[in-house]
GURORO-369391 format. One record per residue (C-alpha): residue in one letter; x, y negated, z. Coordinates in Angstrom, 1 decimal, always signed. Example, Ala and Ser with C-alpha at 12.3 -4.5 7.8 and 13.67 -1.06 7.14 Angstrom:
A/+12.3/+4.5/+7.8
S/+13.7/+1.1/+7.1
***
This chain:
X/+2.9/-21.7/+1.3
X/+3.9/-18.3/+3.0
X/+6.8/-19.4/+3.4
X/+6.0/-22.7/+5.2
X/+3.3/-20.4/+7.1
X/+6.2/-18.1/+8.3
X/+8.5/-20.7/+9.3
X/+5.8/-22.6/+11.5
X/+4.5/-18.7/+13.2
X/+8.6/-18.4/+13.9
X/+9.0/-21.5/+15.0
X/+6.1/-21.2/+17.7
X/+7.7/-18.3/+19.0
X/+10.9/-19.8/+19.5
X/+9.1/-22.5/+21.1
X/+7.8/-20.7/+23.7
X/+10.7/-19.8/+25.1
X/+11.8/-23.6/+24.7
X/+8.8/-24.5/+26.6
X/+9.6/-21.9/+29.3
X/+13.2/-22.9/+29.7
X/+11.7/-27.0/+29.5
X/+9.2/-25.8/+32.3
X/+11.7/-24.7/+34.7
X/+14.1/-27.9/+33.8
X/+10.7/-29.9/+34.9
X/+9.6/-28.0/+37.8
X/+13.4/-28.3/+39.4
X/+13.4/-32.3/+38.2
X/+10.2/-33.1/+40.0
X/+11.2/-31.2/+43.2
X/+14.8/-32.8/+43.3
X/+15.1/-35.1/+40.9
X/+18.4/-32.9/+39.5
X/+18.7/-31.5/+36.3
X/+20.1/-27.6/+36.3
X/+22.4/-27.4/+34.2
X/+22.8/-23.4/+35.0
X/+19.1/-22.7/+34.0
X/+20.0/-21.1/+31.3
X/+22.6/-18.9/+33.1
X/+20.7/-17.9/+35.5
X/+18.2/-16.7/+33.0
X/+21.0/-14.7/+30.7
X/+21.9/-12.9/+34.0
X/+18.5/-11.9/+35.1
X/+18.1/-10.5/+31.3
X/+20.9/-8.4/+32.1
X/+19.7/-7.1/+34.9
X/+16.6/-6.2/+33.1
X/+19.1/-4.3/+30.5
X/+20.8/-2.6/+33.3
X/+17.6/-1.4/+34.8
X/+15.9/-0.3/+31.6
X/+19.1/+1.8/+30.6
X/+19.5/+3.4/+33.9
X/+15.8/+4.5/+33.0
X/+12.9/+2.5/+34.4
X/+9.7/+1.9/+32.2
X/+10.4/-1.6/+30.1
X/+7.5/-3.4/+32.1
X/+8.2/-1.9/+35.6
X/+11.8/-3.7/+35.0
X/+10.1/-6.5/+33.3
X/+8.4/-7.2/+37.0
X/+11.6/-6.2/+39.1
X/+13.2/-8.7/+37.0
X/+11.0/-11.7/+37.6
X/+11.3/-11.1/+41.3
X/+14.7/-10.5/+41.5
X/+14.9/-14.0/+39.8
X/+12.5/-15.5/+41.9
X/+14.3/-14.2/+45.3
X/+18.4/-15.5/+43.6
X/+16.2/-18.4/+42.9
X/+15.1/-19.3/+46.0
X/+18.5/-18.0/+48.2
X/+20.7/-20.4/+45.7
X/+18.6/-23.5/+46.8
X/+18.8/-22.6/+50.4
X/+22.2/-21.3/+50.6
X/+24.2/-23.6/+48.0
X/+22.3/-26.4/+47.3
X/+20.4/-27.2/+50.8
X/+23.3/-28.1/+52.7
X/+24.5/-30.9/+50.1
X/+21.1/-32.3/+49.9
X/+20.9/-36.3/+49.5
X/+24.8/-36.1/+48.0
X/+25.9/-38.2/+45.3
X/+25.3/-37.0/+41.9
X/+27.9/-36.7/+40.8
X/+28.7/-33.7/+43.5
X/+25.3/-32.0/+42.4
X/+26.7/-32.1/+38.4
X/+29.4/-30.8/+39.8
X/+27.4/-27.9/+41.5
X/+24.9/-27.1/+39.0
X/+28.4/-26.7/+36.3
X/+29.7/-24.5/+39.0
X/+26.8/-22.2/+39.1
X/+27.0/-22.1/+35.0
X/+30.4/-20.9/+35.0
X/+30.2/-18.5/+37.9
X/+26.8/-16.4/+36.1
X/+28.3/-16.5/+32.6
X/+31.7/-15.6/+34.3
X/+30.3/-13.1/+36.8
X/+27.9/-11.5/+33.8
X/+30.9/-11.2/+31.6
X/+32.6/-9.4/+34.6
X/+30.1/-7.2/+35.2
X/+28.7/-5.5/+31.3
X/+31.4/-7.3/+29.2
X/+31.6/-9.6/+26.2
X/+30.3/-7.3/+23.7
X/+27.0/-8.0/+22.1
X/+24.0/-5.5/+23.2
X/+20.8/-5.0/+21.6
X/+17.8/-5.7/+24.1
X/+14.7/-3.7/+23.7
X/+11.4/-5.4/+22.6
X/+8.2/-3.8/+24.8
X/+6.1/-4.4/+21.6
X/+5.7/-2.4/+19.0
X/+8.2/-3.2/+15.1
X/+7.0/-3.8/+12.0
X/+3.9/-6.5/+11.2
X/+0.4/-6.4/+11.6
X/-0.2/-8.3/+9.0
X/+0.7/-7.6/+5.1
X/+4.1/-9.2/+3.6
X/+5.5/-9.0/+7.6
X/+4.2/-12.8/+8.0
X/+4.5/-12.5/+11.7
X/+6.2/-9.8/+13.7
X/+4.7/-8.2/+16.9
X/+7.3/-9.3/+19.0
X/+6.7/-12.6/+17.7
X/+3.1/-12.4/+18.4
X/+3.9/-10.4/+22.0
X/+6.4/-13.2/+22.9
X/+4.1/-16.2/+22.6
X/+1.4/-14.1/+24.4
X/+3.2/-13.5/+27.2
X/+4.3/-17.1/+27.0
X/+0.8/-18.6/+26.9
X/-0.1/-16.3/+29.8
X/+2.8/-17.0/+32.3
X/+1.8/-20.9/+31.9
X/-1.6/-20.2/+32.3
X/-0.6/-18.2/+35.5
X/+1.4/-21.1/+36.4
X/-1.8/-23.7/+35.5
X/-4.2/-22.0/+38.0
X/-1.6/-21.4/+41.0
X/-0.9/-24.9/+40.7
X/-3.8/-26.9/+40.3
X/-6.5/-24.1/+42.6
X/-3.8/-22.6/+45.3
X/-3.5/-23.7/+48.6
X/+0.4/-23.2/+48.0
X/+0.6/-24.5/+44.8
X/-0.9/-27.8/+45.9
X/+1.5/-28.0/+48.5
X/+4.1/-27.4/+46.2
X/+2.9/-30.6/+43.7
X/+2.6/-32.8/+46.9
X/+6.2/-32.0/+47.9
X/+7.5/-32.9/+44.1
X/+5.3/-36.4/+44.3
X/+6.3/-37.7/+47.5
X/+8.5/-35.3/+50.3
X/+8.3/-38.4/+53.0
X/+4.6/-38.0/+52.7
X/+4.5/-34.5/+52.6
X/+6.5/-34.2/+55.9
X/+3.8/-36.3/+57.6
X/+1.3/-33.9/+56.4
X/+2.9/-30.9/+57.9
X/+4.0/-29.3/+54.5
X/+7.0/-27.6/+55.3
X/+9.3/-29.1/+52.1
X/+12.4/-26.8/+52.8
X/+10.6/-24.1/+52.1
X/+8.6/-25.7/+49.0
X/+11.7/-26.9/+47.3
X/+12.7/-23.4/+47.6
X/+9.6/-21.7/+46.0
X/+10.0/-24.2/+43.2
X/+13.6/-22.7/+42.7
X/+12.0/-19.0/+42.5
X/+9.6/-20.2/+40.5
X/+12.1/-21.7/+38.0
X/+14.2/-19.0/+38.1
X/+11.7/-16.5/+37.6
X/+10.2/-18.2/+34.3
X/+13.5/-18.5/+33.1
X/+14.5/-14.4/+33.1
X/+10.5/-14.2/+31.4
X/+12.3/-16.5/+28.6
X/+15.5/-14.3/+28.7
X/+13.8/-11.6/+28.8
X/+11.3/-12.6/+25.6
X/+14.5/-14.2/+23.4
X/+16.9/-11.4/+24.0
X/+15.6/-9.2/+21.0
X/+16.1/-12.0/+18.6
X/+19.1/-13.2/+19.6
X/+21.2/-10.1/+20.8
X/+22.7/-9.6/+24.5
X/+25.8/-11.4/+25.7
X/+26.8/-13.9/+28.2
X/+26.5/-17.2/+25.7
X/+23.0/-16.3/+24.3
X/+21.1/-19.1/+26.1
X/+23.6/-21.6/+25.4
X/+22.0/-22.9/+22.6
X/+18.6/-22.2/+23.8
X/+19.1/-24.4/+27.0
X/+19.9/-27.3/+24.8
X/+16.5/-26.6/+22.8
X/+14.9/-26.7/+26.1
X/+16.5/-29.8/+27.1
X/+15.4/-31.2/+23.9
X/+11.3/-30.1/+24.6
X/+11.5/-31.4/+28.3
X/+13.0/-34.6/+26.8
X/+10.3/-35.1/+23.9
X/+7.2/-34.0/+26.6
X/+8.5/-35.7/+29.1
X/+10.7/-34.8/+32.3
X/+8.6/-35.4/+34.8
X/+5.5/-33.7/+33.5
X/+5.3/-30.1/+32.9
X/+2.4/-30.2/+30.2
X/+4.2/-31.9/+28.0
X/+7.2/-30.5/+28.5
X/+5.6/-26.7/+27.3
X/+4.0/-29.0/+24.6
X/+7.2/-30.6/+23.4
X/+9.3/-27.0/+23.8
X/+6.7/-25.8/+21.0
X/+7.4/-28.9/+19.1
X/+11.3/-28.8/+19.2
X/+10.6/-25.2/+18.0
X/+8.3/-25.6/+15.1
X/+11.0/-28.9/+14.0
X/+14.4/-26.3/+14.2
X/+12.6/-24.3/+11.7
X/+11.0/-26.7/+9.1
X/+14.3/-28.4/+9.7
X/+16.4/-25.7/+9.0
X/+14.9/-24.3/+6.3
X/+13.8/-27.2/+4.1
X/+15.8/-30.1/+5.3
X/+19.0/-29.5/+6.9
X/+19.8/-25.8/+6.9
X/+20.5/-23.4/+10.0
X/+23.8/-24.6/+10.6
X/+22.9/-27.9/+11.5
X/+19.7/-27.2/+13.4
X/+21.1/-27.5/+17.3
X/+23.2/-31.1/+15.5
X/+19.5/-31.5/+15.2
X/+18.6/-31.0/+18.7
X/+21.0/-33.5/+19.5
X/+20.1/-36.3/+17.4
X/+16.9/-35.9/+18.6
X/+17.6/-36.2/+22.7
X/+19.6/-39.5/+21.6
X/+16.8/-40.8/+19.3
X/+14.0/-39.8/+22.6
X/+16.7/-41.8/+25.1
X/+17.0/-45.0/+23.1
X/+13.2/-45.1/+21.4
X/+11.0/-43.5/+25.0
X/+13.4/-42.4/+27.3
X/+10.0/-41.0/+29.2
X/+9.0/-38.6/+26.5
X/+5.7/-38.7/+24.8
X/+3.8/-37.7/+28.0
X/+5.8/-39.1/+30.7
X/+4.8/-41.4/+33.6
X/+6.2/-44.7/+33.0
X/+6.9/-46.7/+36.1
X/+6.8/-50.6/+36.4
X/+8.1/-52.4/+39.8
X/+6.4/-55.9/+40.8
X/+9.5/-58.5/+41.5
***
């Protein structure tokens, strides 16, 4: 029973970072109907540039924050520099972009610190609070953090003047227009705001995983997985279904399948979600009077 206890407690902090990598794959979908491929590039290289700012000395959490608005700011310039001026192109040209931007973070982070795996420092304190080491305080830390950003999120959305705007323009930019929202500009928050929950994920996973340019490869695919089971187009059950996907890899892995199989897993599962409820468990589901 501890066992099963420890697996689930893991697997919920592994999900959270699914859930925020499945959150920022929503919150792009529902602003531009794209998937980003690069999410989880983007996040790796804003994790390094947490690394390089805590090693050149700065207090964990005043990097922690630099970090999130670095992200937010790349965020936001990519959609306006690189993607805005091929808005409305076929998408086959945005796959094409969104691979591009993959290879040019993993290639430029690789560049920059190397291919050698670094250790990332956890802000919470080792060891267990709890006898047997059931649960670790990163563990713990990592889902609290989690928990809190999407709460964060939750309020700016739904009580925010901005945020508001920001839903409008992902349900209808037409009708938005007419209103006087400015969607340029709310597209590109919803970049930042992507990009910025992603380097909170990279920044939360890195201690677990180790520090190179391929950490979130796997990762993304877990997240794909969560925004796939929730549902693409809504962001509730996408954090839902990143917890789930977690929770699954873990009782998987250790009573089913084993670890090597667990992202084959993954897989299976995105095809099984296409063919059974290609909308997810909580998607909207669409029907057109002919």
């Amino acid at each position: 029973m501890e066992t099963f206890l420890l697996q689930v407690v893991s697997g919920l902090s592994n999900g959270g970072i699914y859930a925020s990598i499945a959150l920022a794959l929503v919150m792009i979908y529902n602003a531009t109907e794209d998937l980003n491929f690069a999410q989880g590039e983007m996040a790796m290289f804003a994790t390094y540039v947490a690394w390089a700012l805590i090693h050149a000395g700065v207090p964990y959490w005043i990097a922690f924050i630099l970090t999130v608005i670095i992200g937010f700011v790349a965020g936001a310039v990519i959609e306006r520099v690189i993607l805005r001026p091929v808005e409305g192109k076929s998408v086959l040209a945005m796959i094409i972009i969104y691979l591009g931007l993959f290879f040019i973070f993993n290639s430029l982070a690789g560049f920059i610190w190397g291919y050698t795996i670094k250790t990332f420092p956890s802000p919470f304190p080792s060891g267990s609070p709890f006898a047997g080491g059931l649960v670790s305080w990163h563990q713990i830390g990592s889902i609290a953090v989690t928990l809190g950003m999407m709460i964060v999120l939750y309020l700016f959305f739904r009580l925010t003047p901005l945020g508001l705007a920001m839903r409008a323009v992902a349900q209808n930019q037409s009708s938005s227009r007419l209103v006087g929202i400015r969607v340029g500009w709310m597209l590109a928050l919803g970049w930042g705001l992507a990009s910025a929950v992603g380097a909170i994920a990279g920044m939360m996973i890195a201690p677990s995983v180790y520090l190179d340019p391929y950490m979130m490869d796997g990762i993304l695919i877990y997240g794909f997985t969560g925004a796939l089971l929730g549902g693409i187009d809504n962001p509730g059950g996408a954090v839902l279904g990143g917890f789930i996907v977690g929770v699954l890899e873990n009782l998987l892995g250790a009573y089913v399948i084993g670890n090597e199989l667990k992202l084959f897993a993954a897989l299976i599962l995105i095809v099984a979600v296409l063919l059974v409820k290609p909308n997810g468990l909580f998607g909207k589901t669409f029907a057109t009077r002919v």
